[in-house]
DOTIGU-653467 format. One record per residue (C-alpha): residue in three letters; x, y, z. Coordinates in pm, whole numbers, plus 50000, padded with zeros to 5 digits. Example, Ala and Ser with C-alpha at 12.3 -4.5 7.8 and 13.67 -1.06 7.14 Angstrom:
# DOTIGU-653467
ALA512304955050780 SER513674989450714 
END
This chain:
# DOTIGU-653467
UNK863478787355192 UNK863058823355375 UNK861118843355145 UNK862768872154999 UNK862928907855075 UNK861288930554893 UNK863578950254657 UNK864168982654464 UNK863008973154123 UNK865459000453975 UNK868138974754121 UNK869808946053905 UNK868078914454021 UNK865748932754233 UNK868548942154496 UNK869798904954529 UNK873958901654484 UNK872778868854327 UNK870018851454252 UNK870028806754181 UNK868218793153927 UNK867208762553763 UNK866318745553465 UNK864438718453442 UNK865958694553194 UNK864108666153264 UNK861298641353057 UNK857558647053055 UNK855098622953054 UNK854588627852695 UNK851478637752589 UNK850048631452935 UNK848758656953115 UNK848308653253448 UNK851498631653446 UNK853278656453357 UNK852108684553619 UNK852928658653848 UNK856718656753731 UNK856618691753712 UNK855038701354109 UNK857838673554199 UNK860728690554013 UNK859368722654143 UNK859908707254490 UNK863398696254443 UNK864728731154314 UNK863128743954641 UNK865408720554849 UNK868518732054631 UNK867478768854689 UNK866328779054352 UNK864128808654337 UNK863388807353946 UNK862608769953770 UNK862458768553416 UNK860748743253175 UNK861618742252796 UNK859238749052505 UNK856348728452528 UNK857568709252796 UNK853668704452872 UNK853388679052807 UNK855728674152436 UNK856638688752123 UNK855028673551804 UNK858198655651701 UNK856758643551390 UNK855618655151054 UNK852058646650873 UNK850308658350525 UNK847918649050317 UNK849428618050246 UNK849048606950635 UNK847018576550760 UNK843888587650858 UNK843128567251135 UNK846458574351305 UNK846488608851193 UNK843018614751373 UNK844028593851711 UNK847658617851745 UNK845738646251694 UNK843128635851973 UNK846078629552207 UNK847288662752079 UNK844598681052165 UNK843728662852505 UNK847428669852594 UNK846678705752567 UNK846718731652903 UNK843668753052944 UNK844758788153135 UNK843788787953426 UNK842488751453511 UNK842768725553804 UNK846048716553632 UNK847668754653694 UNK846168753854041 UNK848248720554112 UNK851478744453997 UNK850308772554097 UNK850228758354486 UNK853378739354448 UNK855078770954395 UNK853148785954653 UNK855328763354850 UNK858258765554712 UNK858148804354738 UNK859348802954385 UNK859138820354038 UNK858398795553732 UNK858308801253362 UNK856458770853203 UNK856408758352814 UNK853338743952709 UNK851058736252463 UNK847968762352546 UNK844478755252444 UNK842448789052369 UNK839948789152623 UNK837698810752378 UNK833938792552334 UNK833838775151984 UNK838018782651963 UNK840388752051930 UNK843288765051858 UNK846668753952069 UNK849658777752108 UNK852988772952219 UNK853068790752522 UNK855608801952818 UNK853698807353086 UNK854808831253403 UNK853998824653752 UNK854548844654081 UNK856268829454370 UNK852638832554535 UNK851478809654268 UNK849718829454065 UNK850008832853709 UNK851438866753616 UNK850708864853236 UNK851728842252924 UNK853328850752589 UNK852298829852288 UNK854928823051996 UNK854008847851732 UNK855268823751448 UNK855618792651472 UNK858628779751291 UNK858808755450967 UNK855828725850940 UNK855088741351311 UNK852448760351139 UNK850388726351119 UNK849918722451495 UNK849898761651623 UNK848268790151602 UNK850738827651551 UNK850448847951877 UNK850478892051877 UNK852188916752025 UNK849968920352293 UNK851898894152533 UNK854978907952491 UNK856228918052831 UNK859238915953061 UNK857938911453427 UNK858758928153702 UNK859438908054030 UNK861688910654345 UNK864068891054209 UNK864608912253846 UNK862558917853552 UNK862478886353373 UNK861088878853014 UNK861448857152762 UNK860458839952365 UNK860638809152248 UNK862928791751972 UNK863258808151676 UNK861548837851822 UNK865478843151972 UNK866578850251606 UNK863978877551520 UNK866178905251559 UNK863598933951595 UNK861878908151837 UNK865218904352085 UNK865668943752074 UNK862238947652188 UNK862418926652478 UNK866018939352582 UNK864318975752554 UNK861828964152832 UNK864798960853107 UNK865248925153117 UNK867798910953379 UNK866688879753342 UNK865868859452953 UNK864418829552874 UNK864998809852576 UNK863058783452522 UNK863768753952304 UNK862778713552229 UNK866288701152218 UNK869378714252052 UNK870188706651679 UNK872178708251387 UNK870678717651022 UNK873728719050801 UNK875088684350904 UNK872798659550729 UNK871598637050613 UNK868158651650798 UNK867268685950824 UNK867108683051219 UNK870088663651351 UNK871658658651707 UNK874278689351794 UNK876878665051763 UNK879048693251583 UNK878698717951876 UNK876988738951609 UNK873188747951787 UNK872318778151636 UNK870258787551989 UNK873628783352164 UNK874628811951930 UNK872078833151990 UNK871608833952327 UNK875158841852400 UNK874988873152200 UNK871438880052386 UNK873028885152695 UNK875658902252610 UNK873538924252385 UNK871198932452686 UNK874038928852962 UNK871568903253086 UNK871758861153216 UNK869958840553003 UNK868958807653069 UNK868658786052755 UNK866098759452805 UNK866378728652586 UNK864238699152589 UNK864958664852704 UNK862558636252623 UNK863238597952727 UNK861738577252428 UNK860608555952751 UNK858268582552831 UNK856018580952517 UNK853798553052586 UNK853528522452407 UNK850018523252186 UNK851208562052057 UNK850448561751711 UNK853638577151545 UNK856098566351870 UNK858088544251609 UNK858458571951334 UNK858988603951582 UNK862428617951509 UNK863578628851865 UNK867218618351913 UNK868048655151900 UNK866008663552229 UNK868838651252409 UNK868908683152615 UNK871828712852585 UNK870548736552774 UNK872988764152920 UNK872658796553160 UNK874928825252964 UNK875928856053190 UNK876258895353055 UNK879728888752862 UNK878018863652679 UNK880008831352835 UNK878118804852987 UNK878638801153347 UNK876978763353277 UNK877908744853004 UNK875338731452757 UNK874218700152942 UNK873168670252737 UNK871378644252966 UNK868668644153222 UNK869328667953462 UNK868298697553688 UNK870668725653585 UNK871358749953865 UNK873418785453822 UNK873768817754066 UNK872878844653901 UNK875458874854020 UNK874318915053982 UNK877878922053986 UNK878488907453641 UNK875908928253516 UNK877178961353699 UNK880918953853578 UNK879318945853183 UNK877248976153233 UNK880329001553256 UNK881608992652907 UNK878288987352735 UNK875009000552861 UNK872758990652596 UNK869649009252717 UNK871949036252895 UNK875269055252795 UNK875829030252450 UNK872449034852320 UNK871329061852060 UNK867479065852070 UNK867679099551845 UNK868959078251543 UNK867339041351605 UNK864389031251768 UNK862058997551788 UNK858468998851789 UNK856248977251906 UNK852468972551792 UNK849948976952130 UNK846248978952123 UNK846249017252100 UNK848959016251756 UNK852669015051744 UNK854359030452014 UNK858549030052034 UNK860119003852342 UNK861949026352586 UNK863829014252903 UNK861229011553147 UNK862399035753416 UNK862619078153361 UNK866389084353425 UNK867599121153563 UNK866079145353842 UNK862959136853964 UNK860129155353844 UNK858599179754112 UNK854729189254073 UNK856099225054167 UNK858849230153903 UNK856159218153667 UNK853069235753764 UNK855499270153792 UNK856869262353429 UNK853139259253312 UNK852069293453492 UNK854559311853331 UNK854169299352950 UNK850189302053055 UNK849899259952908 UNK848109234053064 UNK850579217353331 UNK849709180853223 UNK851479191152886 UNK854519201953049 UNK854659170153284 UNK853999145352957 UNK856589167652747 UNK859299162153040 UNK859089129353039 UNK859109124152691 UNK862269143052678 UNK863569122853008 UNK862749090052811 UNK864309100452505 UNK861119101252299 
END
C-alpha cells in the first residue's frame, strides 16, 4: 500500500475523501501471549492486503477478558493457577512483544489501536490495566489510555486509570481517540473526548450483551438490545464523528484444555457485534456476529454534510454557558476544540496593541487566544 500523503490536520480525516478501516473481530489465543501477537501481526497483514489504513482490536483482546467471576469462596489452588496465567498473559509497554507489532505495522504502513491487558512496568508494581494502546503507521507506539474504572466485579482484576491518558491523536489520516466499555456511557467522559476534535472513535468492548433479559445478568444480544450499540450511535452523531465499535469474539476452542475455570467461563455472549457508525449516527456496517474482519470506508463528506446542521464544537456549541473540564497534572483546565478558529494572529497587531495600552505583549497574545478559543 502507497503510503499516504501528508495532510492538513485542520482537514476531516487528515485531507483524505475517505479513509478504510478494519476491525479485527477475530479469536485470541486466550491467555497466550505470544500466540496471540502472532494472530494479531497476521491479521495486521491481511488488512494491509485489503487496504486498511486503521486495524482495530477489542478490549482486552490481548490476549482475553477475565470471563469469570471468583471470591472468597474460590478454590484456592485453581484460583492461584488462573491468576498466574492472568498475570503471565499480561503485556509489558514497550517489550519484544510490541516490537513484533510495532514492525508488522511498520509494514503494513498502518495505524493500530490495540486492547490489552497492561502490566505496570513500575519496579515492585503488579498491577494490570485494561488498556487501548495507539500505534503509528511507523510502528511506534504513540501513547495508551488506561480504563479509569473498571466496570462491576472488574474491579477484582484491574487497576482505575487518570486523566492523564486522555488524548485524541493526531495523525494524517484524522485525529483518532477512543475509551473502552462502559467508559462510552460516562457522559462527562464522551464530551471530553469529542471536545478534543475526534474524527475518528473507538469503542472498545468484550462482546455484546443483554442485562435485562435473564435469567443471567450478562446474556447474548439475542434481543438486539446492546446497550454499546446505543451509545455509540449517539457518539457519532454527537461528535459528527465515525466510530468503530469493537466487540470481542472468542472461540471456546481457543482456551486451552488444562485452563482452570475453561468449563465454568460464561462467554457465549462474546460472539462478536461489532459495527462502524458514521456522523448521522447509522451504521454503515451492521453489527457483525461471527468471526470476521470487518472493513468500512470512512467518507469526510459525511462529516462535512453532518457538520452544516450540527457543529458540535463549532456554530451548535455554547462554551459561555457549558463547559467540561478535565483534570491535567497542572489542575483542571476546560476541553476546547483543539484548533484557534478566526484571523490569524499577527506578532505586529499584537506587539502594536501592547505598545499602546503600555502591557506586556505576551498578555495580549495569551488574552487573544483565550478569547479566540472561547475561554
Amino acid at each position: 500500500m502507497p503510503k499516504a500523503k501528508s495532510k492538513s490536520p485542520k482537514k476531516i480525516l487528515g485531507g483524505h475523501e475517505s479513509v478504510r478501516v478494519c476491525i479485527a473481530q477475530i479469536s485470541p489465543a486466550y491467555m497466550e501471549l505470544d500466540t496471540s501477537v502472532d494472530r494479531a501481526c497476521a491479521a495486521i497483514a491481511e488488512a494491509a492486503a485489503n487496504r486498511a489504513q486503521l486495524i482495530v482490536f477489542p478490549e482486552v483482546w490481548l490476549a482475553g477478558y477475565p470471563y469469570w467471576t471468583e471470591g472468597w469462596d474460590s478454590d484456592i489452588q485453581l484460583w492461584a493457577d488462573v491468576r498466574r496465567r492472568f498475570f503471565d498473559a499480561a503485556l509489558l509497554v514497550p517489550s519484544e512483544q510490541t516490537e513484533r507489532i510495532g514492525e508488522a505495522l511498520r509494514r503494513a504502513n498502518m495505524y493500530c489501536v490495540l486492547g490489552c491487558n497492561e502490566m505496570d512496568p513500575r519496579p515492585g508494581v503488579n498491577t494490570i490495566y485494561n488498556s487501548l494502546l495507539y500505534f503509528s503507521r511507523d510502528g511506534s507506539l504513540m501513547g495508551r489510555h488506561r480504563k479509569l474504572m473498571p466496570t462491576f466485579v472488574e474491579r477484582m482484576f484491574w487497576g482505575a486509570g487518570d486523566a492523564s491518558d486522555l488524548v485524541v491523536y493526531d495523525t494524517d489520516i484524522g485525529r483518532i481517540g477512543g475509551l473502552i466499555c462502559g467508559e462510552n456511557a460516562m457522559t462527562p467522559l464522551r464530551a471530553a473526548m469529542i471536545g478534543m476534535g475526534e474524527d475518528i472513535h473507538i469503542a472498545a468492548y468484550p462482546g455484546a450483551f443483554a442485562i435485562h433479559t435473564g435469567p443471567r445478568l450478562q446474556e447474548w444480544n439475542n434481543s438486539g438490545d446492546f446497550w454499546g450499540h446505543f451509545v455509540t450511535r449517539a457518539h457519532a452523531f454527537e461528535a459528527g464523528c465515525h466510530v468503530l465499535c469493537a466487540c470481542g469474539y472468542l472461540d471456546p476452542k481457543d482456551v486451552s484444555a488444562d485452563f482452570p475455570y475453561r468449563d465454568r467461563m460464561h462467554i457465549d455472549w462474546s460472539r462478536g457485534g461489532s459495527q462502524v457508525v458514521g456522523p448521522v449516527g447509522v451504521p454503515l456496517v451492521a453489527p457483525v456476529e461471527c468471526s470476521r474482519m470487518v472493513y468500512a470506508d470512512c467518507a469526510a463528506v459525511h462529516v462535512k454534510v453532518f457538520k452544516a446542521i450540527c457543529d458540535s464544537l463549532g456554530h451548535y456549541s455554547r462554551p459561555d454557558a457549558v463547559q467540561v473540564m478535565l483534570r491535567r497534572k497542572g489542575g483542571w483546565s476546560p476541553v476546547q476544540a483543539p484548533y484557534v478558529s478566526g484571523p490569524e494572529l499577527k506578532d505586529d497587531d499584537l506587539k502594536r496593541a501592547a505598545d499602546e495600552q503600555e502591557v506586556d505583549a505576551d498578555l495580549v497574545r495569551e488574552a487573544a487566544e483565550r478569547l479566540q478559543s472561547g475561554g
